[in-house]
C-alpha positions in Angstrom: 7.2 40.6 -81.4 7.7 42.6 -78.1 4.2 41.2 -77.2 5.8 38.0 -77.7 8.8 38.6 -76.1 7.0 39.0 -72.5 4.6 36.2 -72.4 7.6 34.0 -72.4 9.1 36.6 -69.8 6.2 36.6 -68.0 5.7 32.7 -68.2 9.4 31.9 -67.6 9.1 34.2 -64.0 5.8 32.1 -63.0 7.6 29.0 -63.5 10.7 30.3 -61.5 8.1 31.6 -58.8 6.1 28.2 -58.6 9.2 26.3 -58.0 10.4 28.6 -54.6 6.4 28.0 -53.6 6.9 24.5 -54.0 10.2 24.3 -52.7 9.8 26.3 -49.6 6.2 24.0 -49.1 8.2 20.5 -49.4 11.1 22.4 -46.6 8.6 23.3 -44.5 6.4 19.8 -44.1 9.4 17.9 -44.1 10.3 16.7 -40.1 13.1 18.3 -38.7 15.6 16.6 -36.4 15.4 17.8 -32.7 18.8 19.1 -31.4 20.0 16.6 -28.1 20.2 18.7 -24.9 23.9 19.6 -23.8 25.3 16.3 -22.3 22.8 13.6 -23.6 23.7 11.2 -26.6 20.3 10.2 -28.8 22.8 7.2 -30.8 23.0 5.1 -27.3 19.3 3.8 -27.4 20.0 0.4 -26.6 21.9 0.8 -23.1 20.3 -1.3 -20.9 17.9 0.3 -18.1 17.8 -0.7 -14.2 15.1 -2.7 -12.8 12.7 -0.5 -12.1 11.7 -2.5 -8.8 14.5 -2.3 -7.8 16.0 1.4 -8.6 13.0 2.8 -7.1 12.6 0.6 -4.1 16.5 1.5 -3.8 15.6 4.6 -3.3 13.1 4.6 -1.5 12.9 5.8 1.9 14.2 2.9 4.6 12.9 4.2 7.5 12.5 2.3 10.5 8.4 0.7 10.0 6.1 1.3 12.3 3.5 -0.7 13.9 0.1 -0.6 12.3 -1.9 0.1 14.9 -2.0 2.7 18.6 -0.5 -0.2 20.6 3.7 -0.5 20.1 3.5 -3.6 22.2 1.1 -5.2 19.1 2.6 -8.1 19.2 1.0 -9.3 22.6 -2.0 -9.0 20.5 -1.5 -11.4 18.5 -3.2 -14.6 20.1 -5.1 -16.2 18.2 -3.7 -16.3 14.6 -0.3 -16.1 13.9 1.8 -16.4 10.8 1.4 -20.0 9.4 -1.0 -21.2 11.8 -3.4 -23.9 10.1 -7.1 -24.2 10.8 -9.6 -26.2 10.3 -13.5 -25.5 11.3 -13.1 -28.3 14.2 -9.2 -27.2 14.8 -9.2 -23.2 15.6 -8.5 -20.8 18.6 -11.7 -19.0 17.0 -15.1 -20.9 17.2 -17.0 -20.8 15.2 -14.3 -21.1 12.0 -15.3 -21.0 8.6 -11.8 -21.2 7.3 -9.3 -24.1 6.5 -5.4 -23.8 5.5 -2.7 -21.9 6.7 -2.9 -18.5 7.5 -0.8 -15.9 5.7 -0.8 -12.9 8.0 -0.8 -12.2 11.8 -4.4 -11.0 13.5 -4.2 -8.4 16.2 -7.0 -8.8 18.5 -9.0 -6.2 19.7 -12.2 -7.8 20.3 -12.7 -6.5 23.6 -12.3 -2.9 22.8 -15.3 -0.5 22.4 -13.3 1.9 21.0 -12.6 3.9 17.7 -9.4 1.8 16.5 -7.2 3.7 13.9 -5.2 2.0 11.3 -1.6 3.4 10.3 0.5 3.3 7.2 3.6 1.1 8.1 5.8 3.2 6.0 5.6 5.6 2.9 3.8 3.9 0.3 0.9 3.6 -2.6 -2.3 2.5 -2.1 -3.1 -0.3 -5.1 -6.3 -1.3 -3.6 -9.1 -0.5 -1.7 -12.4 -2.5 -1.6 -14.2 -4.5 0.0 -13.8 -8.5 0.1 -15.2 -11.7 1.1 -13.7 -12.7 3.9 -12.7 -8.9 5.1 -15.2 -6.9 4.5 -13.0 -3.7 4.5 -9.6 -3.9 3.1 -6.6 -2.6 1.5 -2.9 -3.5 0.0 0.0 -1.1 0.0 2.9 -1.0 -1.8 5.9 -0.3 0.9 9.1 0.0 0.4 11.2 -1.9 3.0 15.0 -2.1 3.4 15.7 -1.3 0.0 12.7 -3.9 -1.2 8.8 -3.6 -1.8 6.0 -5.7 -0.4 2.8 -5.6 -0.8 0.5 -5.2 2.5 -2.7 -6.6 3.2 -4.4 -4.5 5.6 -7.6 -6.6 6.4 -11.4 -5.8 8.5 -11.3 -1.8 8.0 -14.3 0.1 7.8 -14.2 1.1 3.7 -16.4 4.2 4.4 -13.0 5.3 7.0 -10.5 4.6 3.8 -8.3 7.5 2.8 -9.1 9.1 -0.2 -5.1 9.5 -1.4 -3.0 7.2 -3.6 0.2 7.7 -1.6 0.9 8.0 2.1 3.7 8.4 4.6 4.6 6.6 7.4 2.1 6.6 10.1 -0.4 8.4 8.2 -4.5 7.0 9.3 -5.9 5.1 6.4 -8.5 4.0 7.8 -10.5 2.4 11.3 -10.7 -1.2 11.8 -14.8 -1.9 10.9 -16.9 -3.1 14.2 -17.0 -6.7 15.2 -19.5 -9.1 13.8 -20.4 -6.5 11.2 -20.7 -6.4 7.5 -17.5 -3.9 8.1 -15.8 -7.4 8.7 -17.1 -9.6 6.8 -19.1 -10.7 10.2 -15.5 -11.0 11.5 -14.5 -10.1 14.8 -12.8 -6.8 15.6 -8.8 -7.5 14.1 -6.3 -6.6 12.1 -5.5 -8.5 9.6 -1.8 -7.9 8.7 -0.3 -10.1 6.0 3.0 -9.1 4.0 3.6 -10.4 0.8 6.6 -9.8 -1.9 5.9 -6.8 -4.2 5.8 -8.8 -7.1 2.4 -10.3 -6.1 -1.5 -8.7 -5.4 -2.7 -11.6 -3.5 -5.6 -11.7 -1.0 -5.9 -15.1 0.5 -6.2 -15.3 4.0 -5.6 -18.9 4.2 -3.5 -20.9 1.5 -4.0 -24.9 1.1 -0.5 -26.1 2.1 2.9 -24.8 3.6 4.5 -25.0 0.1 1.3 -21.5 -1.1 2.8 -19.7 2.5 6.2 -19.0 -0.1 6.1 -15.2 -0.6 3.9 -14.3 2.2 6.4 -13.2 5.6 5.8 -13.4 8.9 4.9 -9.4 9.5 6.8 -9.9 13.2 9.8 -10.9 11.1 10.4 -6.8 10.7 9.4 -5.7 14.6 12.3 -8.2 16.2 
């Protein structure tokens, strides 16, 4: 009888037992909810966030922009391809053209120099390309910030092996040399800049578009040195 007696004891405690096992096993897998941090409400997930364009380009550093290359009186450079300008291979100030259209960018000539010509970051900004491409040879895009907007800048005819090697750089910080005239640093080019400005919304690499109506989003780069 007492034998009896503590079996079902016995049986009646493993029971009990198994049930805190599984009990505490089922607490411990189930997820727990995270605390919020002091100050921040986790119910307001649908509160609308700011553009991120423009947030960031807002705060952003507005700087006055520099020019792009050693001269600060670039703009007497330019003369042979300003903004807009349309070409054709029998209608160019450079012979022999290859190109038609309208040209999105300013060049800045420096065909006559022998020398080692550095390229500058206009402002602070991120690098979203370097390569090289038909028609350039060398070349790179930057995202700027600019007056409280980006704009993506076409920095065209650099030596690639001369680009930087960072993602982001301030303002006039070298990324890179222009390549040599006439060379495949150029695309078989002569020695320029080529300086186009676009809106940030767009990575774009034409040189030349087919009619005035393509030139809207591209700005006249001597629109922000006046």
């Amino acid at each position: 009888m007492t034998k009896f007696k503590f079996s079902n004891r016995f049986k009646v405690l493993f029971i009990y037992l198994f049930l805190i096992l599984v009990i505490g096993l089922i607490s411990f897998i189930m997820p727990k909810k995270t605390a919020a941090p002091t100050g921040t409400s986790i119910s307001n997930t649908n509160e609308a966030k700011p553009e991120s364009d423009n947030s960031n380009a807002q705060s952003a550093s507005n700087k006055k922009i520099i020019p792009p290359v050693p001269d600060p009186n670039f703009t007497n450079r330019i003369t042979k391809k300003p903004f807009g300008i349309r070409v054709t291979p029998d209608k160019s100030p450079v012979q022999p053209e290859k190109f038609t259209g309208y040209h999105t960018a300013v060049d800045i000539e420096y065909g006559e120099s022998t020398e080692e010509i550095s390229i500058f970051a206009i402002t602070d900004g991120e690098i979203i390309l370097a390569r090289t491409a038909q028609g350039y040879g060398g070349v790179m895009i930057i995202r700027h910030a600019i007056n409280g907007k980006f704009y993506n800048i076409v920095y065209g005819h650099l030596d690639p092996k001369s680009f930087t090697q960072k993602k982001t750089v301030s303002s006039g910080e070298k990324i890179g040399i222009l390549g040599e005239g006439f060379t495949d640093e150029t695309d078989f080019e002569r020695k320029h800049l080529h300086f186009g400005i676009i809106d940030g919304t767009r990575i774009d690499l034409l040189g030349y578009v087919q009619n005035e109506k393509e030139l809207s989003g591209w700005i006249d780069p001597l629109t922000f040195y006046k």
